[in-house]
C-alpha positions, 0 to 999 in steps of 0.5 A: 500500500503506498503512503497516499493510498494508506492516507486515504484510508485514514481520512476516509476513516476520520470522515465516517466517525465525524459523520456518525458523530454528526460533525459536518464540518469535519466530516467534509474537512476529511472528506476534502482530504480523502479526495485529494488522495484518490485523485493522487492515488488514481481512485477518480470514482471515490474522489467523485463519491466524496465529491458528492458527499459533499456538494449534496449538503453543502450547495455552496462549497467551493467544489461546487464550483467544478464539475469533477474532483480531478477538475477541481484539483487543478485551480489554485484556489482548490489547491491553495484550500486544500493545502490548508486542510492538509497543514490542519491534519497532515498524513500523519496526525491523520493515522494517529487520530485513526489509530487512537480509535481503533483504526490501523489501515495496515491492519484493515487492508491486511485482514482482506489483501487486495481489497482496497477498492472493498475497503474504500467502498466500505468506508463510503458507506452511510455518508449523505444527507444524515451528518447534521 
């Protein structure tokens, strides 16, 4: 697993809790984050679900403004915003905050290998309209 994929699991896992614990701002903080990582790692279909996740709830979000996560990643005001969360919560505050909960993506991905598209699909589950 490379360090963005492992990112990326992290943030997605970050995001679930915010959202189970109906914390909207920062559920789309980690959100940003974990789209940013798949569209780094490849992953364009979960930057797009995070995407959605997103400008569903929040019409005026700057990702509003663009009409994919990949096209959004290319302006500077994306980037610059971006950038900012990512220095709120770098990779490794990230997998600190994951594992104080219980979460070890190295863990996760062993219990099932070559299952990460599973995994990440997993964590998307149980987003949309519910976080308050």
């Amino acid at each position: 697993m490379s360090p963005h994929e492992r990112s990326l699991l992290n943030y997605l896992y970050l995001a679930k809790v915010s959202s189970q614990k109906q914390q909207r701002p920062g559920r789309d903080r980690f959100l940003v984050l974990s789209l940013v990582k798949a569209v780094h790692t490849g992953w364009l279909e979960i930057a797009e679900e995070c995407r959605r996740i997103i400008t569903d709830d929040s019409p005026r979000h700057l990702l509003n403004r663009h009409a994919t996560a990949a096209e959004a990643m290319r302006t500077e005001d994306f980037a610059f915003f971006a950038k900012q969360l990512e220095r709120g919560c770098p990779p490794e505050r990230a997998e600190q905050l994951a594992q104080g909960l219980g979460f070890d993506a190295d863990a996760a991905l062993a219990a099932c290998p070559q299952e990460l598209s599973r995994l990440l699909n997993e964590l998307l589950q149980g987003f949309g309209g519910s976080a308050g």
